[in-house]
N, C-alpha and C positions, 0 to 999 in steps of 0.2 A: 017590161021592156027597158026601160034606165036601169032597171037592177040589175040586165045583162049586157048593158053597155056601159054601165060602172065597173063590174067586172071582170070584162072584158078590158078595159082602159087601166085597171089599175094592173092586169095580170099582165099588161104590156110593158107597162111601168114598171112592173115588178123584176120583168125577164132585161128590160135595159138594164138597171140599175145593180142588178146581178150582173151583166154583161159588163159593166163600167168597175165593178168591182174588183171583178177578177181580172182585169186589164189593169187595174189599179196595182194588184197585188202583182201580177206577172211583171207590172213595171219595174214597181220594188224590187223585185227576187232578183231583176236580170240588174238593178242598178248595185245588189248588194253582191250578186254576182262577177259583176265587172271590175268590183271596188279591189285596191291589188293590197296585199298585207302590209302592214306600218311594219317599216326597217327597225323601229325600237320595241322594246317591252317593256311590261310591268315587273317592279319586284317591291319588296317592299325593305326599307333601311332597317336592321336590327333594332338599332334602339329604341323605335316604338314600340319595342318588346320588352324594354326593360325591368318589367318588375313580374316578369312571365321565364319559367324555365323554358327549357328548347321545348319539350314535348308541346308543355301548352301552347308554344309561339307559334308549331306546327300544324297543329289542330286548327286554329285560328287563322294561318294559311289554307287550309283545303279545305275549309268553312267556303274560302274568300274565291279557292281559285286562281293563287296569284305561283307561282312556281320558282322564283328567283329571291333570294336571299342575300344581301350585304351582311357576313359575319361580322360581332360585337364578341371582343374579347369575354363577356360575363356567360356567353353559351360556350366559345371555344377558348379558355384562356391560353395564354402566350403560352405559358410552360408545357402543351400537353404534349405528351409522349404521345410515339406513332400509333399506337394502340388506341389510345383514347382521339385520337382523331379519324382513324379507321371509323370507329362504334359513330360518332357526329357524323361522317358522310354517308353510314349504313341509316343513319334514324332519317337524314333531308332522303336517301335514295324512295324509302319505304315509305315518303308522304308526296312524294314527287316534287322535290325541291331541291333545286339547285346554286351552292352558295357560289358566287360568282366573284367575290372581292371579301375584303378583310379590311377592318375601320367603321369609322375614324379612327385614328391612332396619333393620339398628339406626340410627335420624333424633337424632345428639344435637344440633345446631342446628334454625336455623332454617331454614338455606342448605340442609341438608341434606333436610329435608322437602319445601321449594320441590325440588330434585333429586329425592326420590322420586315425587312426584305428575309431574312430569315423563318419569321413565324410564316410569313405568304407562301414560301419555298416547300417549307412541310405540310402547310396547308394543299398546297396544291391550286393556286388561285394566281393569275396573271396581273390582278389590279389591287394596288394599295388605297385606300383614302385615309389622307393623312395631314395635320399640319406642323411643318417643319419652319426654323428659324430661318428668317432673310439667309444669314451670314452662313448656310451649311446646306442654301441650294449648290452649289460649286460642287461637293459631296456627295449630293443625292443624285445628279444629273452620273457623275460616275458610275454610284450604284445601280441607276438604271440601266445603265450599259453593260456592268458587269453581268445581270443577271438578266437582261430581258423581261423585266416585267414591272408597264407602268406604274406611275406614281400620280394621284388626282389628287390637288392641294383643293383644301374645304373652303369655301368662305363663311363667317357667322356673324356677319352683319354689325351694325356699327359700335357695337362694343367691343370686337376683334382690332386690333390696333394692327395687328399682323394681316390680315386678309380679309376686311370688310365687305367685297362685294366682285365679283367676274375680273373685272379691266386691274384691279389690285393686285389678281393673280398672274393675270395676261402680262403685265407690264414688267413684270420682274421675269418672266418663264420663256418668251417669245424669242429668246434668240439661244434656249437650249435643247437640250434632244428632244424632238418631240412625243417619247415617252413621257417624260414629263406633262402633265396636265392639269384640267380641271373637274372637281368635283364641286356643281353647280347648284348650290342651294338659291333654288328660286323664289322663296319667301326670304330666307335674311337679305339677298341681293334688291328687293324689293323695300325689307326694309331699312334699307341705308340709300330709299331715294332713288332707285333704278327701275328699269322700264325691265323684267325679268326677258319677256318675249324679244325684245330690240337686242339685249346682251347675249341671249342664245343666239342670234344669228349674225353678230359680229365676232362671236368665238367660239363657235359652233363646235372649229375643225381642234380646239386644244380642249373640247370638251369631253371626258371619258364617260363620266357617269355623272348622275343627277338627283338630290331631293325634291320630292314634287310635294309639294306643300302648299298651301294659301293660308294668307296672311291678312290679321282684322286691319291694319294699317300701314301706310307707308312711311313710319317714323318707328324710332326704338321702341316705342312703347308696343307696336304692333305684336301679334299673337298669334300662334297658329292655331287655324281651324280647318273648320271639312271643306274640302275641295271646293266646293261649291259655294261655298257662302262667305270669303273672303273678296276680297278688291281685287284679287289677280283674273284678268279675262283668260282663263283655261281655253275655251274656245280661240282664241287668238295663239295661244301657246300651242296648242296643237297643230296648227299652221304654220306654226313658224318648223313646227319641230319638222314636219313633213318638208316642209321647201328646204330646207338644208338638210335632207336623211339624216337627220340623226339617228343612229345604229346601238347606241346603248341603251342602258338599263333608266328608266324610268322609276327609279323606287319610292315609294311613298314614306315621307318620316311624319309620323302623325303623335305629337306633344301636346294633344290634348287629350284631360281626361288619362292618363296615360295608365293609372291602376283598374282603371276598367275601360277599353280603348274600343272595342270592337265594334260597337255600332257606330263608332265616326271613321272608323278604319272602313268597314263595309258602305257603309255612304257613301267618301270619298270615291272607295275602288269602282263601284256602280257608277258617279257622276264620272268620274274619268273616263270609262267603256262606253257611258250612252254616248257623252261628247265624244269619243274616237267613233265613233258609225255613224252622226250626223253631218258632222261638218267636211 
């Protein structure tokens, strides 16, 4: 008799807790249901690719899943004929990657800027990242008028005498076309002593594109690591990113380890995704 009124009790127990289960999970589905798409995306910066030809770099995107591409001159260099950059957007078509910008591209003339808006032109891509001299924004602000297609000045943190950190760039850029912008490295900006999440959403709107990076400290000496295991609160960058829509590319530059990169590169892009679907 207890042996059928233990089984009995546990079979009831049983059928709740299945019933709390699947309430559990239906909660989930309709809470990931309801959740609306993040205005930004993932890409990933070229140069994490740098000691990788395209094809490799490619592969190692549709490993990852990531679809968006910042071109480095060493897969498309400046010179190339219409031809040879046709065959570069048939290889990203046929892995399903799409290059969306061109840079960094350090413009210390003027000749030189004339050449970058030029290689973007043939390339067929709207946004430069690039860093150009104080004395030849005047120049570049023209350039972006001539041709319609922005310009994101880099920051690289405190050994950059030129553009150390977000408000460096803001301060000189804020009273020109606002094609001109910022390409927001959130680890140098970090380490030259800045709050990254606080400076995303005080220049949110002259923000074009972004390195997502984490950083082992908040001084020169700092390093990049995997997403997740730096000082940077990702979870909080996230939040920030979401309250001011930010609408651009999210690209990962990962400088560690960079001859054999891909399991800090797949770590990071993972702890970036799981952090995008919890918080």
């Amino acid at each position: 008799m207890n042996n059928r009124r233990d089984f009995v009790k546990k079979g009831i127990a049983g059928v709740f807790a299945g019933s709390m289960f699947s309430l559990s999970e239906n909660s989930e589905a309709k809470t990931l249901k309801e959740k609306k798409e993040d205005t930004f995306k993932l890409g990933i910066a070229g140069y994490s690719f740098l000691h990788f030809k395209l094809d490799e770099a490619l592969a190692m995107m549709k490993k990852l899943n990531v679809q968006y591409l910042c071109i480095k001159d060493f897969h498309l260099p400046y010179k190339s004929t219409a031809e040879e950059i046709a065959t570069f957007h048939e290889k990203l078509k046929q892995a399903n990657v799409t290059g969306y910008a061109v840079g960094p591209i350090y413009v210390k003339t003027t000749q030189e800027i004339d050449n970058a808006f030029d290689y973007a032109k043939r390339v067929g891509v709207k946004l430069i990242i690039g860093i150009p001299n104080h004395e030849d924004l005047p120049y570049l602000e023209k350039k972006v008028k001539e041709h319609d297609i922005r310009f994101a000045i880099h920051n690289h943190g405190p050994e950059d005498k030129l553009y150390p950190n977000a408000a460096s760039i803001y301060n000189l850029i804020k009273d020109l076309d606002p094609r001109v912008g910022i390409c927001f490295d959130m680890g140098h900006d970090t380490r030259d002593g800045r709050d990254a999440a606080a400076d995303l959403g005080k220049y949110h709107k002259r923000i074009f594109d972004m390195h997502l990076k984490n950083v082992t400290a908040a001084k020169k000496e700092g390093s990049t690591c995997e997403l997740g295991r730096g000082i940077i609160d990702i979870p909080a960058y996230v939040k920030m990113l979401r309250k001011v829509k930010y609408s651009g590319s999210c690209s990962l530059e990962y400088e560690k380890d960079m001859k054999d990169p891909l399991a800090g590169i797949a770590e990071s892009v993972g702890y970036f995704r799981g952090v995008c679907s919890v918080v």
